[in-house]
N, C-alpha and C positions, 0 to 999 in steps of 0.2 A: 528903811532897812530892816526895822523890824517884821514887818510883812514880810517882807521878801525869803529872812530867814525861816519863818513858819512854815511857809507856803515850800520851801524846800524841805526841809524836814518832814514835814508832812507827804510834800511826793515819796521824795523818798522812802519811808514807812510802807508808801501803796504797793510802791513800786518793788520792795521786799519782800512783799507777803505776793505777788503775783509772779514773782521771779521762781519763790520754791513749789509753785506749780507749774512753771514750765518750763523750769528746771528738769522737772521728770518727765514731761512730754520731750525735750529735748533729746536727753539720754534715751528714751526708749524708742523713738525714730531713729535715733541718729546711729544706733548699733541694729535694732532690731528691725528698721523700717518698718513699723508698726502706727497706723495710726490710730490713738486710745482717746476717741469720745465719751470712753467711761471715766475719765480723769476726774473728772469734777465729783463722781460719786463717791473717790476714793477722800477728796478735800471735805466733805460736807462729813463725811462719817469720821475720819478725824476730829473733827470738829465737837460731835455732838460724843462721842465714846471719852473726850478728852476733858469735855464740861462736865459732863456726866461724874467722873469719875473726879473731879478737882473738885466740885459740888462736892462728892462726898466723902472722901480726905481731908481734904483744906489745905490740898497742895498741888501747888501749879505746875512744879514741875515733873510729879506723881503722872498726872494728866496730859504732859507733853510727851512724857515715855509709852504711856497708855494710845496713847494718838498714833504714836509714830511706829509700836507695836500693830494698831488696827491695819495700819496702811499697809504693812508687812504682810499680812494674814490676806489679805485679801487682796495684795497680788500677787501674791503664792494662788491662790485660788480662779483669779482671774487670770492670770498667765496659763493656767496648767487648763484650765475648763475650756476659758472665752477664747485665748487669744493663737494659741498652738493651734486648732483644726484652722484656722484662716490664717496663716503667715502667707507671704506673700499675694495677696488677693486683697488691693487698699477699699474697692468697694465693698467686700463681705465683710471686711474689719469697722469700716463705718457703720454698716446698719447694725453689726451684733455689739459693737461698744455702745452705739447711742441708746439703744434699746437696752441694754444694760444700764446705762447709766439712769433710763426711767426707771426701772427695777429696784436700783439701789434707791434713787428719789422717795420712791412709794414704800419701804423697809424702813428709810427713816420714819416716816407719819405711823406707821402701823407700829414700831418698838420705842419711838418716844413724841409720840402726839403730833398732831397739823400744826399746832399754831408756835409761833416765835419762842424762842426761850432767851431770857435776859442772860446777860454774862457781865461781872464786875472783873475787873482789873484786880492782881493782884495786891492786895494793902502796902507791899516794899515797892511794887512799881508804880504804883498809884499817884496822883500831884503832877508835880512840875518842879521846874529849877525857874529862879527869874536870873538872866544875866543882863542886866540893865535894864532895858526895855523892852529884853524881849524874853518870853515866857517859851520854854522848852517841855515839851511835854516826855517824861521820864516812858512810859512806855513805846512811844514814838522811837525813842531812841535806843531803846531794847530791839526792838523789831530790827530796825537800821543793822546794829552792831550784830545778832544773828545771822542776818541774811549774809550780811562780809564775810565770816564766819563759816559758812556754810561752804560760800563760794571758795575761800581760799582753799579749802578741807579738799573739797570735791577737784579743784582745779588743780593742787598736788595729787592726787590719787590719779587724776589722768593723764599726768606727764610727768612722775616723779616714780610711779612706782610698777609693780611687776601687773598688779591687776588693770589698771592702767594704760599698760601697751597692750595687756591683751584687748582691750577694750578698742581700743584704735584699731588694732590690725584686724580685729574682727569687723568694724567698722567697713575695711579697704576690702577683706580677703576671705570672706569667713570660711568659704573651703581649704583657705589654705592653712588657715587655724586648725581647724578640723583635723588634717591632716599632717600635721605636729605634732597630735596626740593631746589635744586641750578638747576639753569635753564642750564645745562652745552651748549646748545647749542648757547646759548650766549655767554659762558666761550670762544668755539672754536670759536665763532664773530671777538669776543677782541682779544685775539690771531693771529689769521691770521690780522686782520689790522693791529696790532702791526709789526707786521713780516713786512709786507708789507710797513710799513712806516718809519724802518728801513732802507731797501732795499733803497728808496727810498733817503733816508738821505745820504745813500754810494753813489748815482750817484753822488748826487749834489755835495760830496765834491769832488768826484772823479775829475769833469769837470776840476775845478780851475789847481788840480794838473798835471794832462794830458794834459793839454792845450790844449783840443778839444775834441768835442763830436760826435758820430756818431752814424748810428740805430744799427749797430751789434756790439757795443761794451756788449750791454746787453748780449749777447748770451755768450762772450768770459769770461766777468767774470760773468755769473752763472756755469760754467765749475770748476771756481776757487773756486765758494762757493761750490759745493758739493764734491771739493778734501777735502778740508776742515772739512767738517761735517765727511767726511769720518776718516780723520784721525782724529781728536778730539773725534770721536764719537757719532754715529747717537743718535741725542735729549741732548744732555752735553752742556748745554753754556758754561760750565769754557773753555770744549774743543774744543770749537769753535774758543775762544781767543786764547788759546795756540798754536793752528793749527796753526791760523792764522797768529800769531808772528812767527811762524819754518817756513812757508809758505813763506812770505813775506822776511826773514830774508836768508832764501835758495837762493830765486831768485837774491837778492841784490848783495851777495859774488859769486853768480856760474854767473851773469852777467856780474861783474869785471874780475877774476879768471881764470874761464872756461865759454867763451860765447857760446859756441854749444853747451853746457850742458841747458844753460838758463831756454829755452823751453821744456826740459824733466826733468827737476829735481825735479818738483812739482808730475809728473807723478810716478816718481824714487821712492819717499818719500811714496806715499800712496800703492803703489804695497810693498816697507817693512814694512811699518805698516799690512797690509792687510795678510803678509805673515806669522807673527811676532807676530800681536794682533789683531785681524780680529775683535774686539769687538771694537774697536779706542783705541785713548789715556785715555780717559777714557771711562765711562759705561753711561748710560742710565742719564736723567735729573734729575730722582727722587734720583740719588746720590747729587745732588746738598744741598738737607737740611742736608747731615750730613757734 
């Protein structure tokens, strides 16, 4: 039993930190139909502007503001440069995000070095709890409790309140948004930075838990977020989460269990979804208000 609860905890944890980057892949198809292969650049520079900067404060959470700041700036930047000349055209949005997203890769090594950089947990999150026999790892469950967090936040905003429905109806109508008098192209501003500053929030906690950062770690989990949007279903936050718990929760027990499964089983999962419910786990984000 004790295994058993580790090994959940632990998905969990994965499954959290790959949820608040496709999270923002979510959101930014799911209003903008955009598809953003620079995602992973916006997680990794989070990441390294967040270490960076909690390095040299000696505060962690100095460096998650700093992060989630980075990811804001540069989707402001990315929306307004990258992503605006190719709206609607999915294949010119893929070559000039991936290609971006090598741009960013290579900006990493050139303003903070090629090679890995260590990251310590922070000293209050640091340890564990023992409840009985089984050992709780206290940052494991930071992560956990954010990501809830995260999701209830965003999950009221999208069905509780004014930005919210504009965010849906833009979703269903956006001309007819438009034509109410909402400036929707502010709507998809706000959105892509959001997305963006997510992304971003997933490097940073990312670092602490991995214990090191590198420029292609970006690359490896945007691969992760768009299994995820896949199986949850392209523009669904609920089913981003829930991807991302089955996600996270797969890799943790096929890790222990079956380790040369490890590496395909995230692979495995979305080829039976896709075979199965080619729609995701669930549908479209405009189900999210009923």
């Amino acid at each position: 039993m004790d295994l058993l609860i580790s090994l959940v905890i632990n998905g969990l944890a994965t499954g959290m930190l790959i949820f608040l980057l496709a999270a923002g892949l979510t959101l930014i198809f799911g209003l903008m139909d955009v598809l953003n292969f620079a995602h992973g650049g916006l997680f990794v520079w989070g990441a390294y502007t967040g270490v960076f900067t909690y390095a040299y404060t000696e505060s962690f959470l100095i460096g998650i503001v700093v992060a989630i700041l980075t990811g804001i700036l540069f989707g402001f930047i990315m929306e307004k440069l990258i992503i605006t000349p190719v709206y609607g055209n999915h294949v010119q949005q893929i070559l000039i995000t991936l290609g971006f997203m090598l741009v960013l890769q290579e900006m990493i090594k050139v303003a903070f070095g090629p090679n890995a950089i260590p990251v310590s947990v922070p000293t209050y999150l640091a340890g564990s709890w023992e409840i009985g026999e089984v050992i709780v790892i206290k940052y494991r469950v930071f992560i956990i409790i954010v990501g809830f967090i995260i999701f209830g936040i965003f999950h009221y905003i999208l069905t509780r309140t004014k930005i919210g429905l504009i965010v849906r109806a833009g979703v269903m109508n956006k001309e007819m948004v438009q034509a109410l008098g909402i400036n929707i192209k502010r709507v998809f501003l706000f959105v892509f930075m959001t997305g963006a500053s997510l992304a971003a929030l997933g490097g940073m906690l990312m670092a602490p838990y991995s214990g090191s950062i590198y420029a292609e770690m970006g690359m490896e989990f945007a691969i992760l977020g768009f299994i995820v949007v896949v199986i949850g279903g392209m523009g669904s936050f609920s089913g981003s989460l829930l991807a991302a718990i089955l996600v996270g929760l797969a890799g943790s027990f096929m890790a222990y269990y079956v380790p040369f499964l490890s590496l395909a089983v995230n692979m495995i999962l979305m080829a039976i979804v896709l075979i199965f419910r080619p729609q995701g786990l669930f549908s479209m984000i405009r189900r999210e208000s009923t």
